[in-house]
ZAVEX-887497 format. One record per residue: residue in three letters; x, y, z of N, C-alpha, C in turn. Coordinates in Angstrom, 1 decimal. Layout:
REC resn   n.px   n.py   n.pz  ca.px  ca.py  ca.pz   c.px   c.py   c.pz
REC  ALA      X      Y      Z      X      Y      Z      X      Y      Z
...
// end
This chain:
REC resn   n.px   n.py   n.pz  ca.px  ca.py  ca.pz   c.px   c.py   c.pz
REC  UNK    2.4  -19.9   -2.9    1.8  -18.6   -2.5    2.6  -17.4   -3.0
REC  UNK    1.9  -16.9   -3.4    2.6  -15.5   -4.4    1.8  -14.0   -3.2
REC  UNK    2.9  -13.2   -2.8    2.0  -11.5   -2.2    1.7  -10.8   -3.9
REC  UNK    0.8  -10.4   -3.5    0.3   -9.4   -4.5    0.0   -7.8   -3.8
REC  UNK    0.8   -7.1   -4.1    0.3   -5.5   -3.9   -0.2   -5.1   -4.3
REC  UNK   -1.2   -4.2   -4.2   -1.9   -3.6   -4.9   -2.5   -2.1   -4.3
REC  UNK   -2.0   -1.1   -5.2   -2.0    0.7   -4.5   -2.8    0.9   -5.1
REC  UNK   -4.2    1.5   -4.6   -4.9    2.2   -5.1   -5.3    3.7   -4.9
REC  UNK   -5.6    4.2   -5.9   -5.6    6.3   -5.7   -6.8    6.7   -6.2
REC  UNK   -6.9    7.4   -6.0   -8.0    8.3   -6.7   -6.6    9.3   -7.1
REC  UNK   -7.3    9.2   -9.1   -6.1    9.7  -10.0   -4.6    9.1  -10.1
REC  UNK   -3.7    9.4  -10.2   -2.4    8.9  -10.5   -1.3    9.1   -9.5
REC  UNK   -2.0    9.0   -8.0   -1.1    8.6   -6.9   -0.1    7.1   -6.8
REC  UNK   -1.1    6.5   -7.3   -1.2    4.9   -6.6    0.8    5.0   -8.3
REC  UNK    0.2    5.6   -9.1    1.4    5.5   -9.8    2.7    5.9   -9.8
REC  UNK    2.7    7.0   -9.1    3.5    7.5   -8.2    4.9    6.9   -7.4
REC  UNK    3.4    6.3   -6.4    3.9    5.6   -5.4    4.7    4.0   -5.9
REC  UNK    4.3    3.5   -7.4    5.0    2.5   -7.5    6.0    2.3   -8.3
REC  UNK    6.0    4.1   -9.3    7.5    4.4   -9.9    8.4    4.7   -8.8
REC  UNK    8.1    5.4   -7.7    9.2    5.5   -6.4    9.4    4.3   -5.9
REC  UNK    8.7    3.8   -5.6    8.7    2.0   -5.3    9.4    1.1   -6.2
REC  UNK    9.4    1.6   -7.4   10.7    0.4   -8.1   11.6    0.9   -8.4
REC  UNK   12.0    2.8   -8.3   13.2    3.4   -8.3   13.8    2.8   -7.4
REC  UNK   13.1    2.5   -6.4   14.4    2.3   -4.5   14.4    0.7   -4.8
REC  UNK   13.3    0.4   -4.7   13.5   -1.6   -4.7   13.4   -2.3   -5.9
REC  UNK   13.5   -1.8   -7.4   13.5   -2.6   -8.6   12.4   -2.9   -8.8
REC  UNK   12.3   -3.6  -10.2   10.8   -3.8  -10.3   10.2   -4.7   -9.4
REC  UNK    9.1   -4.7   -9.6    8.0   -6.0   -8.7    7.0   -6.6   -9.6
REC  UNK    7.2   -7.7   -9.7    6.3   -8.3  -10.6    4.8   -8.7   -9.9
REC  UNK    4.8   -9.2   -8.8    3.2   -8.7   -8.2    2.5   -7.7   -7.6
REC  UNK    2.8   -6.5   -8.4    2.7   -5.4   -7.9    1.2   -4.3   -9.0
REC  UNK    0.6   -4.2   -8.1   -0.2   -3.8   -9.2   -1.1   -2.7   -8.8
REC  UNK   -1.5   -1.8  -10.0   -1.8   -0.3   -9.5   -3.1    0.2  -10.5
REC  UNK   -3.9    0.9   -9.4   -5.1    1.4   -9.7   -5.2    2.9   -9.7
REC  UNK   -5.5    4.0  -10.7   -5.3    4.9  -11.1   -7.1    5.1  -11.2
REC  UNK   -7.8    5.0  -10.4   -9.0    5.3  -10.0   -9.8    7.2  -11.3
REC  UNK  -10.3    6.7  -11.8  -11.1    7.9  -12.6  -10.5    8.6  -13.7
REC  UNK   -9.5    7.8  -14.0   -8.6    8.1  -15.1   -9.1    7.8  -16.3
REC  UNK  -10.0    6.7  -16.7  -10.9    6.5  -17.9  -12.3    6.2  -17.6
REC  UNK  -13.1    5.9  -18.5  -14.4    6.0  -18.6  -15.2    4.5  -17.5
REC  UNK  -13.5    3.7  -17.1  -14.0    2.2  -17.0  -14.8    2.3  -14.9
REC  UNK  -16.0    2.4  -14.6  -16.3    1.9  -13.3  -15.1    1.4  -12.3
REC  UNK  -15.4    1.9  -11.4  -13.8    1.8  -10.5  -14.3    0.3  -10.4
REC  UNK  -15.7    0.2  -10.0  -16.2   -1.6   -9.3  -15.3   -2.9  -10.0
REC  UNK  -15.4   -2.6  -11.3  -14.5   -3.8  -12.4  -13.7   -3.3  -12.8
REC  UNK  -13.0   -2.2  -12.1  -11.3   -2.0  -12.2  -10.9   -2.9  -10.8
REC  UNK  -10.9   -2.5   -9.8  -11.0   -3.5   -8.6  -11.9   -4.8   -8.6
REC  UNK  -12.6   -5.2   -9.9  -12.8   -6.9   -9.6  -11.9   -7.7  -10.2
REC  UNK  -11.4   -7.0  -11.4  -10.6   -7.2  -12.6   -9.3   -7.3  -11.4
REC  UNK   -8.7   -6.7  -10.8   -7.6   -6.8   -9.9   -7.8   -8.3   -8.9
REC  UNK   -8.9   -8.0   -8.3   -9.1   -9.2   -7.3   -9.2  -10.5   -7.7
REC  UNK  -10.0  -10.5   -9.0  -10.2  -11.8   -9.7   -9.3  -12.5  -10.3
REC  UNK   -8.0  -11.8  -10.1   -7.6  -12.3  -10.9   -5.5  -12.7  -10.0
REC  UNK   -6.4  -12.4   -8.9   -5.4  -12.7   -7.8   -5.7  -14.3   -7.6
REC  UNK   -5.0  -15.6   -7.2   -5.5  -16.7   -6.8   -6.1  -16.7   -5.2
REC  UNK   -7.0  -17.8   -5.1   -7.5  -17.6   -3.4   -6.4  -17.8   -2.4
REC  UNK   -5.6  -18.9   -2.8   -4.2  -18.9   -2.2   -3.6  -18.0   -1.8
REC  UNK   -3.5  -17.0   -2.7   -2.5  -15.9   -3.1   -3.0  -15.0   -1.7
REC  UNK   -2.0  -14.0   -1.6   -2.3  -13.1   -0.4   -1.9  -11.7   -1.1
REC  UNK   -2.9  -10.8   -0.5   -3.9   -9.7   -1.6   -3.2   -8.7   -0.1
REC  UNK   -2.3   -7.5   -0.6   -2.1   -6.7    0.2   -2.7   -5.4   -0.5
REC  UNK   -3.9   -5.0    0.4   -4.6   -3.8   -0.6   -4.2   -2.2   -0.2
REC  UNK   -3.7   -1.6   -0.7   -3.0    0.0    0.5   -3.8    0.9   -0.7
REC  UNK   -4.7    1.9    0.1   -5.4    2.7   -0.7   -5.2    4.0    0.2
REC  UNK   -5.4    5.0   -0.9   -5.5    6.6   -0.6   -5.6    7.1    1.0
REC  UNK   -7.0    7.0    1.3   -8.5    7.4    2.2   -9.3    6.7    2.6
REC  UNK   -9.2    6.2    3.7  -10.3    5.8    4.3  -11.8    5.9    3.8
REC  UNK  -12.2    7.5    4.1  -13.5    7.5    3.6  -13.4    7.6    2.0
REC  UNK  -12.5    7.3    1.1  -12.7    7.7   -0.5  -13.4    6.5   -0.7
REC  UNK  -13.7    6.6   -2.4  -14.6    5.6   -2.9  -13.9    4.4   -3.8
REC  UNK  -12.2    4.6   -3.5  -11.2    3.8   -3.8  -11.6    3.0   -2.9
REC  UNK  -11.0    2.9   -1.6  -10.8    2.2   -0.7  -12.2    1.6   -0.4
REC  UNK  -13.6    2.4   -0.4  -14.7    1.5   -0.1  -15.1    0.4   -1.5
REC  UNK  -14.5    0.2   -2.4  -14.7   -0.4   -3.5  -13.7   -2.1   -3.2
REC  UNK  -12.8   -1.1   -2.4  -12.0   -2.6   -1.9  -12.7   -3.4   -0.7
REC  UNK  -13.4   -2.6   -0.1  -13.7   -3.2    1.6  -15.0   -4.5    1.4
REC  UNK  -15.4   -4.5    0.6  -16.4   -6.0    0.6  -15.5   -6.8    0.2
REC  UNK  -13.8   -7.0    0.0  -12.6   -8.2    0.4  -12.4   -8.3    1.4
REC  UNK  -12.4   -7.6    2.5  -11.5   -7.5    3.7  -11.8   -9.0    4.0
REC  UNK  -12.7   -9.9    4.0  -13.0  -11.0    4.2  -12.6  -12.6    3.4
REC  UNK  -12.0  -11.7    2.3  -11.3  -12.6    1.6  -10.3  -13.6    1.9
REC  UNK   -9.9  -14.3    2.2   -9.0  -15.3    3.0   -7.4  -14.5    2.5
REC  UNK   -6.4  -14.5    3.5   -5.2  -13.8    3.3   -5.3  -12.4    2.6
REC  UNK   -5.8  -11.6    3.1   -6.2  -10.5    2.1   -6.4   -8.8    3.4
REC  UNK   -5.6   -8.1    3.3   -5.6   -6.8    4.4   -5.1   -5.9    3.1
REC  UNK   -6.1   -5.1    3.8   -6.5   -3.9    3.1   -6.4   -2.4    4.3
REC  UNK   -5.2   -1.8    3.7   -4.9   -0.8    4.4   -4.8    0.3    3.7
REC  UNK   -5.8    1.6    4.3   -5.4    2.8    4.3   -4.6    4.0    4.8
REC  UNK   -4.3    5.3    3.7   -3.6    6.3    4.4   -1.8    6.0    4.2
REC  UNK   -1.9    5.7    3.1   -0.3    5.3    2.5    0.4    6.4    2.1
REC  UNK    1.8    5.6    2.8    3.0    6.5    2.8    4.0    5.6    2.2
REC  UNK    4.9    6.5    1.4    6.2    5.5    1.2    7.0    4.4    2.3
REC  UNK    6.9    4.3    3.5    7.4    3.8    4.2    6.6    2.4    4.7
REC  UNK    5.1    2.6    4.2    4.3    1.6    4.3    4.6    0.4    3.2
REC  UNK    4.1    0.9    2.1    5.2    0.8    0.8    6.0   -0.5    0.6
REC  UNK    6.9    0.3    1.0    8.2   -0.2    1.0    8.7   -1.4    2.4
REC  UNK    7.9   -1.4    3.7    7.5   -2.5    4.2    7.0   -3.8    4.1
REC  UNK    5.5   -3.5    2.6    5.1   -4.8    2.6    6.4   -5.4    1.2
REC  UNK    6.8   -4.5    0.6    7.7   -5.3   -0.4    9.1   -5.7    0.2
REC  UNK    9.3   -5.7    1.3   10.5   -5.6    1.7   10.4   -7.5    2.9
REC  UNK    9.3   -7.6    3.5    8.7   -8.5    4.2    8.9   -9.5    3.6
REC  UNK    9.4  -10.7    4.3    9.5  -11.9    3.9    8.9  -13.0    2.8
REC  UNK    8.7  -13.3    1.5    7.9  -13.7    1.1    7.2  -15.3    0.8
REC  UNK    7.9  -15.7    2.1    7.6  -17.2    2.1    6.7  -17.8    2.9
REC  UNK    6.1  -16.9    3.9    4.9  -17.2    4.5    4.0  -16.3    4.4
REC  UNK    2.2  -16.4    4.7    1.5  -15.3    4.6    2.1  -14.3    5.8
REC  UNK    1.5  -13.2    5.6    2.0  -12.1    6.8    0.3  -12.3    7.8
REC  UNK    1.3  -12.4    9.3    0.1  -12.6   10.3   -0.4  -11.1   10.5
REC  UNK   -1.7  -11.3   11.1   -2.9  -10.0   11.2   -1.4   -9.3   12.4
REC  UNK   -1.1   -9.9   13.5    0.0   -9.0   14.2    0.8   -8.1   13.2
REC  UNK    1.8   -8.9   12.1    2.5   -8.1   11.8    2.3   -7.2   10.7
REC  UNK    1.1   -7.7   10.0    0.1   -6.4    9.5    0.3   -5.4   10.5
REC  UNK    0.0   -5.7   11.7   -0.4   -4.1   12.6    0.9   -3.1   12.9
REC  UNK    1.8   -4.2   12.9    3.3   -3.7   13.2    4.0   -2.9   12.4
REC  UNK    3.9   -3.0   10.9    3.8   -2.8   10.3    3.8   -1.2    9.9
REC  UNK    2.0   -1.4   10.0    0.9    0.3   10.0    1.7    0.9   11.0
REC  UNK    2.1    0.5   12.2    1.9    1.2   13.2    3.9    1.9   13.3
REC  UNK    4.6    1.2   12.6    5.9    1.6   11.9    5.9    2.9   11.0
REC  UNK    4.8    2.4   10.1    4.6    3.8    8.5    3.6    5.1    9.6
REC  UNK    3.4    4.8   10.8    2.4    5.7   11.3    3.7    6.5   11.8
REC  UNK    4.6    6.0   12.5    6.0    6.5   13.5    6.4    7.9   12.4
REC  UNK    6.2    7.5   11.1    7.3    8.0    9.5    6.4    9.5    9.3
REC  UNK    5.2    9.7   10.2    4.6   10.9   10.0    4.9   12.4   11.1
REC  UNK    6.0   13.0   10.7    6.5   13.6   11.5    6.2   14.9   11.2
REC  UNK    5.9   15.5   12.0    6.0   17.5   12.2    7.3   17.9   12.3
REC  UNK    8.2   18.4   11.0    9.8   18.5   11.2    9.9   19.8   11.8
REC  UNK    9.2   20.6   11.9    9.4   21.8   12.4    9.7   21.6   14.0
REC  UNK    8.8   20.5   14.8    9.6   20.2   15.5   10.4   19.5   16.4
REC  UNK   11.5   19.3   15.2   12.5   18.9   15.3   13.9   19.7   16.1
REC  UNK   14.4   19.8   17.1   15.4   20.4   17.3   16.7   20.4   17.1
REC  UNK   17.4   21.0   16.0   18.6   20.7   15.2   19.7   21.6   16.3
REC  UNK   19.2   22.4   17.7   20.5   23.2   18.0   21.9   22.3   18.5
REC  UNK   21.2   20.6   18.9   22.6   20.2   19.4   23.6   19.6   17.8
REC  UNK   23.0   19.8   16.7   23.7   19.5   15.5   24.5   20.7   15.2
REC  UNK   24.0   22.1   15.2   24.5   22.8   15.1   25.8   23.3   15.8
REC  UNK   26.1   22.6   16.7   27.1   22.8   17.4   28.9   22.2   16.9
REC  UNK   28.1   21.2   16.5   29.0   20.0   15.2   29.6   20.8   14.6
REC  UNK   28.6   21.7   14.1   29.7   22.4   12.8   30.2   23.2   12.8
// end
């Protein structure tokens, strides 16, 4: 059993996210990225071309832009695919979770959630933040 990532953007997010992604954790060899409207090719067989070519065995981690975009709805007739979660609203911290995760068993639908619900914690309003007991430090 091999994980397969796969980031997908509308435009050149998803590439982004996976040059910061192998600046911090090296490369990743099942890691693979969709750059949504960037050439003339239908997104539908840019994402079948990805899917197809994942094994059924294999476990398909899909993290896309937007919910409502037409990236992520291009992925959603997999969600049913055997070993295969497809998650929206990606952040580096999501990221860097599924490549970071153990790679010798599938990951269970729980720690999928554990997971999201970790990269969700990573969304902060720093303004407020209260720095006056740091300031005292110095």
């Amino acid at each position: 059993m091999q994980r397969h990532i796969i980031i997908a953007s509308h435009e050149r997010l998803a590439l982004g996210f996976k040059q910061t992604l192998e600046f911090i954790s090296g490369k990743q060899p099942h890691l693979h990225v969709l750059t949504a409207y960037m050439d003339n090719k239908p997104i539908e067989s840019a994402v079948s071309d990805i899917m197809n070519d994942i094994s059924s065995d294999d476990e398909a981690i899909v993290l896309t832009d937007m919910l409502a975009g037409s990236v992520n709805q291009k992925f959603f007739p997999y969600k049913n695919r055997p070993h295969t979660h497809i998650i929206t609203g990606i952040n580096l911290p999501l990221v860097l979770a599924f490549v970071m995760e153990n790679n010798d068993n599938y990951i269970s639908v729980d720690r999928v959630r554990e997971i999201v619900e970790q990269a969700k914690q990573q969304l902060i309003y720093v303004n407020d933040i209260d720095t006056s007991a740091d300031s005292d430090d110095e």
